[in-house]
N, CA, C and O atoms as a MOPAC input file, in Angstrom:
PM7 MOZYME 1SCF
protein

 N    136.15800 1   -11.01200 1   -13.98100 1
 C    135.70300 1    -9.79900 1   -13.33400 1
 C    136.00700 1    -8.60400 1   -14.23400 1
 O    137.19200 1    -8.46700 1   -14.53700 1
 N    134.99200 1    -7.57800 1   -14.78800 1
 C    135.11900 1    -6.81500 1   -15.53800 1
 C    135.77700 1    -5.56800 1   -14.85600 1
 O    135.14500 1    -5.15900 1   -13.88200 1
 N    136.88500 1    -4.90200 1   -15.16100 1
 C    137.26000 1    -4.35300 1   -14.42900 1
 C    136.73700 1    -2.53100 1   -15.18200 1
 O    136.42200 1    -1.72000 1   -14.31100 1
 N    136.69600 1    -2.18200 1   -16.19300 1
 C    136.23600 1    -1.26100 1   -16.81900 1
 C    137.26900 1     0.36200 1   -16.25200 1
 O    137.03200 1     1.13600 1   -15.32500 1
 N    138.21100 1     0.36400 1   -17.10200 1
 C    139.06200 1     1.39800 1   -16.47000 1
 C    138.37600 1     3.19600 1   -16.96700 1
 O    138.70400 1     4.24600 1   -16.41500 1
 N    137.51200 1     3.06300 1   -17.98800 1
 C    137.22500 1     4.32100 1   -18.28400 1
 C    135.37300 1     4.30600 1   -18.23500 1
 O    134.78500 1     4.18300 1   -19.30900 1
 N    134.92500 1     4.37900 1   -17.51300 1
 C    133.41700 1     3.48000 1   -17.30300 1
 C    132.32700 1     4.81900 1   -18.26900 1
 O    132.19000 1     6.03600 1   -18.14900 1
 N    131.72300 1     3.72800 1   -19.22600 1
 C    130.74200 1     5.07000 1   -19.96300 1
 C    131.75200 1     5.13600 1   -21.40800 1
 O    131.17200 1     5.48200 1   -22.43700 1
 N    132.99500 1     4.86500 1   -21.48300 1
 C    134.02000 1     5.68300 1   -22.46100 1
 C    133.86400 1     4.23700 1   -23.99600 1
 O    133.92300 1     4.50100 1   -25.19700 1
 N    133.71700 1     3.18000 1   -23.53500 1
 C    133.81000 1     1.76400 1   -24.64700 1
 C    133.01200 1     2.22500 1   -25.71200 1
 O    132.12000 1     2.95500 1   -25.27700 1
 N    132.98100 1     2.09600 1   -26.87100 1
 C    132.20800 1     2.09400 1   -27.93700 1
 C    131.57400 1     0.70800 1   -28.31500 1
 O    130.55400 1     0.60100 1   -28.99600 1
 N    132.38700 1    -0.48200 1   -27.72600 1
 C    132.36900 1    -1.72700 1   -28.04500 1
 C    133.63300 1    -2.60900 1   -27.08700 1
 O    134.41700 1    -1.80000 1   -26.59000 1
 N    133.83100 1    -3.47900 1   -26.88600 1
 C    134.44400 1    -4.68300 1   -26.23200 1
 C    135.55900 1    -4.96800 1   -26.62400 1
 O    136.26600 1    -5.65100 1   -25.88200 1
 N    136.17500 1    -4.43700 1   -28.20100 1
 C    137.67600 1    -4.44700 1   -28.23800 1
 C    137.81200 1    -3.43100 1   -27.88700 1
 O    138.83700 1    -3.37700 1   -27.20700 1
 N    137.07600 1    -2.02500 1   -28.00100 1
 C    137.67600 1    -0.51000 1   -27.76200 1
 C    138.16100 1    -0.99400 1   -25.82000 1
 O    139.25900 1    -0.79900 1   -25.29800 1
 N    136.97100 1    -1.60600 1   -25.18400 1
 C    137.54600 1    -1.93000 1   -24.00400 1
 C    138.82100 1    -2.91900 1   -24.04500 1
 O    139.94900 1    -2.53400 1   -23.73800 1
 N    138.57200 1    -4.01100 1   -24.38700 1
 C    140.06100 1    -4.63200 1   -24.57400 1
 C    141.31100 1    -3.97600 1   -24.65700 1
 O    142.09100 1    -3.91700 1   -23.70700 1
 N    141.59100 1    -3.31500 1   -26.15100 1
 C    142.27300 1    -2.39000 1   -26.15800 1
 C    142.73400 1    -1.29000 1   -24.96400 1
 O    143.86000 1    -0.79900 1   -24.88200 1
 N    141.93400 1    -1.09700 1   -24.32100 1
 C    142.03100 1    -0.07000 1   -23.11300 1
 C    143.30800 1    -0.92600 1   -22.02800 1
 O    144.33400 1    -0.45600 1   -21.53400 1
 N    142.66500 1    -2.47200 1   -21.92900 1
 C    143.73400 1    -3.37100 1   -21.42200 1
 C    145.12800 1    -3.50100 1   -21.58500 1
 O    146.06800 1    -3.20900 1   -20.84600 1
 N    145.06000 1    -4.01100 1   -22.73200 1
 C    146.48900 1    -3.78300 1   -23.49900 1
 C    147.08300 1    -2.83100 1   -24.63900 1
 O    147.67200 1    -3.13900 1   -25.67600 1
 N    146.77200 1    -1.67900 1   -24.16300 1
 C    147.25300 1    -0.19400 1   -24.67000 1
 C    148.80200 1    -0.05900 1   -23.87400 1
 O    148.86100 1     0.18500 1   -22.66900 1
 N    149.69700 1    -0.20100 1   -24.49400 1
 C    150.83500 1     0.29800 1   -24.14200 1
 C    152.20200 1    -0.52200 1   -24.58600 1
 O    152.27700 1    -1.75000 1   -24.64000 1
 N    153.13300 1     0.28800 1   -24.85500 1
 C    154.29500 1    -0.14000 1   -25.78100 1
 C    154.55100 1    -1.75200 1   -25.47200 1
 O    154.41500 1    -2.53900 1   -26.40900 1
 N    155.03700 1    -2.39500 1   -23.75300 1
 C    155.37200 1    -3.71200 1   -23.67700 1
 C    154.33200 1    -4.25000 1   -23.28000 1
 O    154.68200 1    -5.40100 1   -23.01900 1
 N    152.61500 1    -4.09300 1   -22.93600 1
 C    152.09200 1    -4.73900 1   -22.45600 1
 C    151.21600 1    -6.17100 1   -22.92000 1
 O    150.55000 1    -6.94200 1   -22.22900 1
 N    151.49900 1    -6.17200 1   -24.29300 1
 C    151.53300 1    -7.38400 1   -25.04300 1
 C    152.37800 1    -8.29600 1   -24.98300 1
 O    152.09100 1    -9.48600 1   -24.85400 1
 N    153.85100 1    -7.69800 1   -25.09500 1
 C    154.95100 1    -8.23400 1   -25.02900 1
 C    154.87700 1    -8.70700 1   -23.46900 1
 O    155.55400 1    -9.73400 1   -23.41000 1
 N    154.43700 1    -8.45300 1   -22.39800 1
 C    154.84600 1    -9.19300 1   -20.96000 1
 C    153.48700 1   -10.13100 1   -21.26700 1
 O    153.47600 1   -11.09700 1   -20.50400 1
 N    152.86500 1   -10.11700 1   -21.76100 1
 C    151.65900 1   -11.09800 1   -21.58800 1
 C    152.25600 1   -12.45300 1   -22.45600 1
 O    152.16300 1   -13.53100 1   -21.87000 1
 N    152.82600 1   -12.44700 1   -23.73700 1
 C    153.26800 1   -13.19100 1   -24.23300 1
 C    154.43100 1   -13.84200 1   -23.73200 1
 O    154.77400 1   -15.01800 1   -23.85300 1
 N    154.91900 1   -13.00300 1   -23.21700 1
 C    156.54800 1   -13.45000 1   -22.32500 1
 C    155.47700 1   -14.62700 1   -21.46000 1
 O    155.25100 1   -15.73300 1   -21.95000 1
 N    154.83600 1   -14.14900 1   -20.01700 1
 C    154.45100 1   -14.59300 1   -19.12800 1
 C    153.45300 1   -16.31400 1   -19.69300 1
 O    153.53100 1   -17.43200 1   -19.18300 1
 N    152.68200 1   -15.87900 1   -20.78600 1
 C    152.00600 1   -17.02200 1   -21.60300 1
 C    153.08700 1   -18.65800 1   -21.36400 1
 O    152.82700 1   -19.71200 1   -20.78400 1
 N    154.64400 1   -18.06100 1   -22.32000 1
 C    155.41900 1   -19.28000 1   -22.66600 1
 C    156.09500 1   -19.66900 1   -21.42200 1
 O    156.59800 1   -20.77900 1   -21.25200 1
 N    156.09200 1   -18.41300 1   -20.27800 1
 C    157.03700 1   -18.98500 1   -19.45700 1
 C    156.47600 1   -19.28100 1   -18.05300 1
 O    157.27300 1   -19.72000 1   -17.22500 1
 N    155.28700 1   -19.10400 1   -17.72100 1
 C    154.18300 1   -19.38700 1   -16.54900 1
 C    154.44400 1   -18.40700 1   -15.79200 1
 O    153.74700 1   -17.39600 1   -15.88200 1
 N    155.57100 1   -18.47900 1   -14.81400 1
 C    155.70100 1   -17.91800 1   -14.01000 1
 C    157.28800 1   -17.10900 1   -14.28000 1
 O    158.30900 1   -17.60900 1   -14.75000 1
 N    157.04600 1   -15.66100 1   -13.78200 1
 C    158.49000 1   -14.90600 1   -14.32300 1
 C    158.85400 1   -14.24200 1   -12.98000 1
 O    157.95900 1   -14.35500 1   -12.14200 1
 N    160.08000 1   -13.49800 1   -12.52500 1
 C    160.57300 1   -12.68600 1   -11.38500 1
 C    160.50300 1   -11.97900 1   -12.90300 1
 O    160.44300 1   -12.25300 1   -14.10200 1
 N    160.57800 1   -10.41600 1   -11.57100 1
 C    160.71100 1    -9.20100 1   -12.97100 1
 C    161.65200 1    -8.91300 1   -14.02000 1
 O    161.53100 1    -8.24300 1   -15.04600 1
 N    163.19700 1    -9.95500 1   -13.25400 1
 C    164.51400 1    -9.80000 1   -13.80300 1
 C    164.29400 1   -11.02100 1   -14.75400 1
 O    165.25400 1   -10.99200 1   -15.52300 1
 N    163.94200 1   -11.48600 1   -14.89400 1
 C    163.55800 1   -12.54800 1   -15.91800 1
 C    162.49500 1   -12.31700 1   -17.02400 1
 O    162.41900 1   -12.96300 1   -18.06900 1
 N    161.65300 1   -11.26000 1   -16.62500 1
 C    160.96600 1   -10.47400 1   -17.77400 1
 C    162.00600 1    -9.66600 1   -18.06800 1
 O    162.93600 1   -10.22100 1   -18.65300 1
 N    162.10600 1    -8.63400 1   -17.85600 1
 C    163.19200 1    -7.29300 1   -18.33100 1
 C    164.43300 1    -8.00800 1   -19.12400 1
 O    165.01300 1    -7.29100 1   -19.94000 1
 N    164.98300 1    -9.60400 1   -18.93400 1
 C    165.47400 1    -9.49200 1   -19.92500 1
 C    165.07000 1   -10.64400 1   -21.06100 1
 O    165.92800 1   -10.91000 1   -21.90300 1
 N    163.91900 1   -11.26300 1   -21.10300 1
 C    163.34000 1   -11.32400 1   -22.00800 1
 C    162.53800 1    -9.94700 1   -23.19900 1
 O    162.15000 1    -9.93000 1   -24.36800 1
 N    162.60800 1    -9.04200 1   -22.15700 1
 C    161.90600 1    -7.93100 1   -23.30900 1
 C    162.92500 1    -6.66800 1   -23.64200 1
 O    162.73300 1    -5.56600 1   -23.12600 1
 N    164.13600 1    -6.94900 1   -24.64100 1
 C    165.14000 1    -6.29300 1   -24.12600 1
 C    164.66400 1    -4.67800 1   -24.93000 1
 O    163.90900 1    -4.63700 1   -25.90100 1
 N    165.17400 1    -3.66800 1   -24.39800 1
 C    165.08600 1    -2.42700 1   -24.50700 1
 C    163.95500 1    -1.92700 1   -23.83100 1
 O    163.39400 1    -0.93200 1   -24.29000 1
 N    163.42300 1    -2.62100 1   -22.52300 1
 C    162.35800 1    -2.06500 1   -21.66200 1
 C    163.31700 1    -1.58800 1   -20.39000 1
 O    164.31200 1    -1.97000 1   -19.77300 1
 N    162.49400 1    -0.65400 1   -20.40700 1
 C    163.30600 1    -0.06100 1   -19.03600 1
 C    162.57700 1    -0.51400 1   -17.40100 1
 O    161.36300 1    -0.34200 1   -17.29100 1
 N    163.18200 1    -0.95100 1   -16.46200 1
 C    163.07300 1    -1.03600 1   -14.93500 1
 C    161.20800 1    -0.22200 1   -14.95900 1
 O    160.09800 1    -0.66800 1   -14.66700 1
 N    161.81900 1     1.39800 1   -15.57300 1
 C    160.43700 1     2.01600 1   -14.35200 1
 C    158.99300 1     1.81200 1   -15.09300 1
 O    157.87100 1     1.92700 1   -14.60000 1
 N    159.47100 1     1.38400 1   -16.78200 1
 C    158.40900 1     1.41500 1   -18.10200 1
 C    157.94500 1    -0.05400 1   -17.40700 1
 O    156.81700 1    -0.08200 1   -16.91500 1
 N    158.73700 1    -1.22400 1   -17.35100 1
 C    158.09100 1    -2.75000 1   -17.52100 1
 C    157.47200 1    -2.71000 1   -15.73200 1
 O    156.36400 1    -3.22100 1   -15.57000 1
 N    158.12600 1    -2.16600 1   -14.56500 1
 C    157.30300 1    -1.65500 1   -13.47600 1
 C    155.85100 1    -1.32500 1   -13.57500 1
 O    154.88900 1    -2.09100 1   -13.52800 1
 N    155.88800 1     0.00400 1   -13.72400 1
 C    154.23700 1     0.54100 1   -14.10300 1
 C    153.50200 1    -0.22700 1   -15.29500 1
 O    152.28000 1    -0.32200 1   -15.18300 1
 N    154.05700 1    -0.74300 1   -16.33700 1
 C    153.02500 1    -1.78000 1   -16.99500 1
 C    152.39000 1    -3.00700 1   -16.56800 1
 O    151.29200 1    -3.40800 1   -16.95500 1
 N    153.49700 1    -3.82100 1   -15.38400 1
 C    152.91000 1    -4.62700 1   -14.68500 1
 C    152.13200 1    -3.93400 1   -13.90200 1
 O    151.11700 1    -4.60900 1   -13.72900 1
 N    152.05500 1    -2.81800 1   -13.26300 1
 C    151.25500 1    -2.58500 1   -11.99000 1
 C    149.54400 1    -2.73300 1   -12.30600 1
 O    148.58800 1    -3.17900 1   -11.67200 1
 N    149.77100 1    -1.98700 1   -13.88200 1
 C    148.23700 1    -1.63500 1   -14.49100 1
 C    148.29500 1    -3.14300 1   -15.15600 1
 O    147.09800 1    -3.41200 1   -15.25500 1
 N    149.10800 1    -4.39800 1   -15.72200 1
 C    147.93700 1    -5.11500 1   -15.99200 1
 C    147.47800 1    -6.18100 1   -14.71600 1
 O    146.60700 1    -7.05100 1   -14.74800 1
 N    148.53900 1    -5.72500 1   -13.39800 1
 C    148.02100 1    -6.40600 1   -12.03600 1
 C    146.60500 1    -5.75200 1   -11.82400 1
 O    145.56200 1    -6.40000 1   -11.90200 1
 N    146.66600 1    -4.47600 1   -11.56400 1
 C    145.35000 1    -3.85900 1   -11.66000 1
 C    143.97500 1    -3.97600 1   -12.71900 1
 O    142.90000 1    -3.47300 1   -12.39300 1
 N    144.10300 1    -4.47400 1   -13.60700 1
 C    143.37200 1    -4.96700 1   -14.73600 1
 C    142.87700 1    -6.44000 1   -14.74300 1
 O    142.13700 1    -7.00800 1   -15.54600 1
 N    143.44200 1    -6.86300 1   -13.71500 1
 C    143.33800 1    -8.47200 1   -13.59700 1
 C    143.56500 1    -9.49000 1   -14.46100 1
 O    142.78000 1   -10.43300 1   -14.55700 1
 N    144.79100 1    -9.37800 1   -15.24900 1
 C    145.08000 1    -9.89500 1   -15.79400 1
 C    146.37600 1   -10.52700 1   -15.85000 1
 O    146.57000 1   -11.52400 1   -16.54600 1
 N    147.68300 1    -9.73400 1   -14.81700 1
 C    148.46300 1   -10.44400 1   -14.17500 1
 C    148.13900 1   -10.52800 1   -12.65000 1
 O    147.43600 1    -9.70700 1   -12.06200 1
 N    148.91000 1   -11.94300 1   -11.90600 1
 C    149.05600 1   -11.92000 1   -10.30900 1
 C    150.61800 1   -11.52300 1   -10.17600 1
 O    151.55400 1   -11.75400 1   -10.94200 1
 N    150.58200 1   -10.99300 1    -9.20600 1
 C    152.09300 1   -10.63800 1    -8.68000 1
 C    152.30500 1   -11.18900 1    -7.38800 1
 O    151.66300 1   -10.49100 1    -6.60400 1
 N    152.89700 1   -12.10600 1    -6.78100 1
 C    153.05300 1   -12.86700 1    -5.62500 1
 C    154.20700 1   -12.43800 1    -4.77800 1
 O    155.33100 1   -12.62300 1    -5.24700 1
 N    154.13200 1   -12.08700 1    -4.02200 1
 C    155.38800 1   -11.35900 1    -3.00100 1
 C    155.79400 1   -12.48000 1    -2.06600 1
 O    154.84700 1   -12.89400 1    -1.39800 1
 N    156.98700 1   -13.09800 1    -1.83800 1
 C    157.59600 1   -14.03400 1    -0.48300 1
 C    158.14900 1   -13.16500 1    -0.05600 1
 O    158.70500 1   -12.18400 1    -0.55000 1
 N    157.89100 1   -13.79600 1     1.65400 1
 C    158.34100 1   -12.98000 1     2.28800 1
 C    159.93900 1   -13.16300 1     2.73300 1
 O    160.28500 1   -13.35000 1     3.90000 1
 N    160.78400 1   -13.08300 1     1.68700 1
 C    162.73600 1   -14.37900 1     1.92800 1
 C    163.39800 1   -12.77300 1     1.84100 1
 O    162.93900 1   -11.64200 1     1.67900 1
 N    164.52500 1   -13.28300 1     2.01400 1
 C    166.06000 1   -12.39900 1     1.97900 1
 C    166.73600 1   -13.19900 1     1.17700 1
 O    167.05200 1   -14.38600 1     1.26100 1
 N    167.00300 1   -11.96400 1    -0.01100 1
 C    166.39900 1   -10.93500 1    -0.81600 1
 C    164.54800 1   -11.13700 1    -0.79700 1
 O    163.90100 1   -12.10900 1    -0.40700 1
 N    164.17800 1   -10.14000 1    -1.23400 1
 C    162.64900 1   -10.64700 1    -1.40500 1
 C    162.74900 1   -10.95500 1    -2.74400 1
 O    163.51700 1   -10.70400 1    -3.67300 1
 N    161.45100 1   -11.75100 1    -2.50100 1
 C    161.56900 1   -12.29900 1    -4.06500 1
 C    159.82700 1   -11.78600 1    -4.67700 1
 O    158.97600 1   -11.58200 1    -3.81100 1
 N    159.54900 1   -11.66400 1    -5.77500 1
 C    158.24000 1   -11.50900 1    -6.51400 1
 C    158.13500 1   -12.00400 1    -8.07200 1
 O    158.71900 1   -11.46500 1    -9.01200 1
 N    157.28500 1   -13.12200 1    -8.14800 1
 C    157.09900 1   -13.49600 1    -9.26100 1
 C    155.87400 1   -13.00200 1    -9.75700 1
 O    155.03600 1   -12.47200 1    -9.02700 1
 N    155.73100 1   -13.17000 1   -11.07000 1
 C    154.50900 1   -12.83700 1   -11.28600 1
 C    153.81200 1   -13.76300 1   -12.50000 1
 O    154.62200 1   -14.18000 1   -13.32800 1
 N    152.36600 1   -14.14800 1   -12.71400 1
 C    151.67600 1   -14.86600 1   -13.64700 1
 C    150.57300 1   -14.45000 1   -14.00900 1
 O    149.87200 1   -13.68100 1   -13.35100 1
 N    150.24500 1   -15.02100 1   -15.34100 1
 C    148.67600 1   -14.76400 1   -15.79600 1
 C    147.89600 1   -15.10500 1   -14.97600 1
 O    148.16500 1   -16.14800 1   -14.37900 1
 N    146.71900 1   -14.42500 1   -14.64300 1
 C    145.71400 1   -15.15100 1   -13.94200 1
 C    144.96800 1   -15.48300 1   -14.96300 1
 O    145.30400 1   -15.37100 1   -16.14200 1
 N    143.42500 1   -16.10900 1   -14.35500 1
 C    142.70600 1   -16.96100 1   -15.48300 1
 C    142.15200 1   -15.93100 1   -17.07000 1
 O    141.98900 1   -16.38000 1   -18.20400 1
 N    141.94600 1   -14.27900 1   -16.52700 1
 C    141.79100 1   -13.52600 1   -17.45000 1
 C    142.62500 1   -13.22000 1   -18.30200 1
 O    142.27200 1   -12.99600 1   -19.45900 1
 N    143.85000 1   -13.14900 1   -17.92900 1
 C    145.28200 1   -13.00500 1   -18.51000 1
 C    145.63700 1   -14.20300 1   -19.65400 1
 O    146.01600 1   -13.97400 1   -20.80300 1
 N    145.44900 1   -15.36000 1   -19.13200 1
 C    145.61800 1   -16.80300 1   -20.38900 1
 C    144.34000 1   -16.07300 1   -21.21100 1
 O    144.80300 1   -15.29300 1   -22.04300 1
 N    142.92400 1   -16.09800 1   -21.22100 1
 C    141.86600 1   -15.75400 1   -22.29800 1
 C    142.35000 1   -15.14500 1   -22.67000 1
 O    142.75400 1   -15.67900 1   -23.70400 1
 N    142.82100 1   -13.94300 1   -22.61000 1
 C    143.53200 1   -12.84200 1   -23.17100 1
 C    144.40100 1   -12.77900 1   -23.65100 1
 O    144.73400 1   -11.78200 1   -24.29100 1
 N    145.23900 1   -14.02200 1   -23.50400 1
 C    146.41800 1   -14.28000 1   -24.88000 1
 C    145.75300 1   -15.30100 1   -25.61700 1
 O    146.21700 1   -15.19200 1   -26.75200 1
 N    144.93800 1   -16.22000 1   -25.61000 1
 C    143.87500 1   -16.89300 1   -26.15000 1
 C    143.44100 1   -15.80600 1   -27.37900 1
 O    144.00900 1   -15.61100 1   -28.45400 1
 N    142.47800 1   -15.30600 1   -26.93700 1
 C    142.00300 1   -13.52100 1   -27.70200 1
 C    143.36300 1   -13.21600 1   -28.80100 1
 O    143.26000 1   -13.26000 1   -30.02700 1
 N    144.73400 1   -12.87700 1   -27.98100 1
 C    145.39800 1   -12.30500 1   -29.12400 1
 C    146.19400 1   -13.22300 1   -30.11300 1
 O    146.63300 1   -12.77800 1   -31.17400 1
 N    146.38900 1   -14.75500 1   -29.65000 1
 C    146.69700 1   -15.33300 1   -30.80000 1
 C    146.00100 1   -15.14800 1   -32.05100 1
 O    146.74400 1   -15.62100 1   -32.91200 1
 N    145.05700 1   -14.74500 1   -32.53300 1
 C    144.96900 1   -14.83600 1   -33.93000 1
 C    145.47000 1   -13.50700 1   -34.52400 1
 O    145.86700 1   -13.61600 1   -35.68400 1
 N    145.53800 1   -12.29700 1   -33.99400 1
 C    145.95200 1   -11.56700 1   -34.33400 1
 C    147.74400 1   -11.68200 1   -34.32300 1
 O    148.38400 1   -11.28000 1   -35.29500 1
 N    148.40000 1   -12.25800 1   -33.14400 1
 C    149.60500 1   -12.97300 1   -33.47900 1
 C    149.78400 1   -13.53000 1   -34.94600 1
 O    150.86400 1   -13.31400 1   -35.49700 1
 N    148.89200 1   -14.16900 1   -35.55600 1
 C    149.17700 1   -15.20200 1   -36.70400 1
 C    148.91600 1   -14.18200 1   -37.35900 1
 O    149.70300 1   -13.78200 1   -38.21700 1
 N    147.79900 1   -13.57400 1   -37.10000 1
 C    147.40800 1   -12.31600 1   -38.95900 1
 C    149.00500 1   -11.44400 1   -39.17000 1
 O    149.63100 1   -11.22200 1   -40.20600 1
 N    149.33600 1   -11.07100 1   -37.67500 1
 C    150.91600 1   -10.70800 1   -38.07000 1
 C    151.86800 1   -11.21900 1   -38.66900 1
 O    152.61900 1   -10.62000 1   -39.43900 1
 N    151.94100 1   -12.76600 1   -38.26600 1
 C    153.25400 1   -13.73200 1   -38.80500 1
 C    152.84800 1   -13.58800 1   -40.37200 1
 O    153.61800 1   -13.20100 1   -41.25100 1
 N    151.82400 1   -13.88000 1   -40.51100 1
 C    151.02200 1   -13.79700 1   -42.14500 1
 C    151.33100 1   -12.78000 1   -42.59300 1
 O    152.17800 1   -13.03600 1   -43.45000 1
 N    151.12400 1   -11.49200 1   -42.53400 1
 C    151.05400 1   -10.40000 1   -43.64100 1
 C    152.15900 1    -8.87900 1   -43.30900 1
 O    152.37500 1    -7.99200 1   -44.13500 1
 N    152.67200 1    -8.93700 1   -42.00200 1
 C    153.64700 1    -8.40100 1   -41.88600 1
 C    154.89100 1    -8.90800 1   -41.91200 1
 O    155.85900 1    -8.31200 1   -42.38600 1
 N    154.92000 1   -10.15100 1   -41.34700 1
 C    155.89500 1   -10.81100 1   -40.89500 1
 C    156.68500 1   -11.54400 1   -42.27400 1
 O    157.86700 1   -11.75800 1   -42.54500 1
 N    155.65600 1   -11.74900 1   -42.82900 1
 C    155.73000 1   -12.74900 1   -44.61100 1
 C    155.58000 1   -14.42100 1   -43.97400 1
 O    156.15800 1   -15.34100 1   -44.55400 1
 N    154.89300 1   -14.61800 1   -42.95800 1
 C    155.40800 1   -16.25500 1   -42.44900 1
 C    156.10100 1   -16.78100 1   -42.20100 1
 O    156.37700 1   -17.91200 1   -42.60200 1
 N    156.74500 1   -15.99200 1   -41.27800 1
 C    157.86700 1   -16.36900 1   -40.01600 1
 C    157.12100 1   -16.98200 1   -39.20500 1
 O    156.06800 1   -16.59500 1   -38.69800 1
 N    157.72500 1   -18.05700 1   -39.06400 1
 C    157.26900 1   -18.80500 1   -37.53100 1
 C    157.33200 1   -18.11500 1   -36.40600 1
 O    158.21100 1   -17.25700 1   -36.32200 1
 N    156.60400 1   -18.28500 1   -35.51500 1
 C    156.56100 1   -17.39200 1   -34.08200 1
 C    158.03400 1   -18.09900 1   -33.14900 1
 O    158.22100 1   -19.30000 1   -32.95400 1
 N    158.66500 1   -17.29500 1   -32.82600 1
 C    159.88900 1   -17.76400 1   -31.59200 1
 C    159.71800 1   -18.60600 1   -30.58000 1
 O    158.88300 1   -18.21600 1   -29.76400 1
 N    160.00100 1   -19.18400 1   -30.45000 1
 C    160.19800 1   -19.83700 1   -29.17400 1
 C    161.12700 1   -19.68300 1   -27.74800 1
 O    160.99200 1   -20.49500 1   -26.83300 1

């Protein structure tokens, strides 16, 4: 589902992409979420260390809104909320693996990617 956050504004389909994942961790939670399926937020925040509570908050909200993460709420004591890629969210780290590798390649010098 195309969600189009600036409608009229794309020059082209990465300029939209880009529009997606524009923002300091929002690569970084997509890749987190990729290796680990399903995350609570305290299990992202400290996989992505030096993100703050209200920064990794509002980045999930917009890529929930973008359709590219789900955020699942139970209804328990404590509450609990996990969150996962939906099916746009996996293409979309699909999409950025190669640019992952052009990094390991020519910035990185060919470091293997972490695990």
């Amino acid at each position: 589902m195309p969600v189009g956050r600036r409608p009229g504004a794309y020059m082209c389909g990465t300029d939209a992409a880009m529009d997606i994942i524009d923002g300091k961790w929002k690569v970084s939670i997509l890749w987190v979420l990729g290796e680990c399926g399903t995350c609570r937020f305290g299990e992202l925040r400290r996989q992505l260390p030096g993100v703050t509570e209200k920064v990794l908050a509002a980045q999930l909200r917009e890529l929930e809104a973008d359709g590219v993460v789900h955020r699942e709420e139970y209804d328990e004591v404590p509450p609990r909320v996990e969150y996962t890629l939906t099916q746009s969210g996996l293409q979309l780290n699909e999409a950025l693996e190669p640019l992952g590798s052009w990094g390991r390649r020519h910035v990185l010098g060919g470091a293997p990617a972490p695990h």
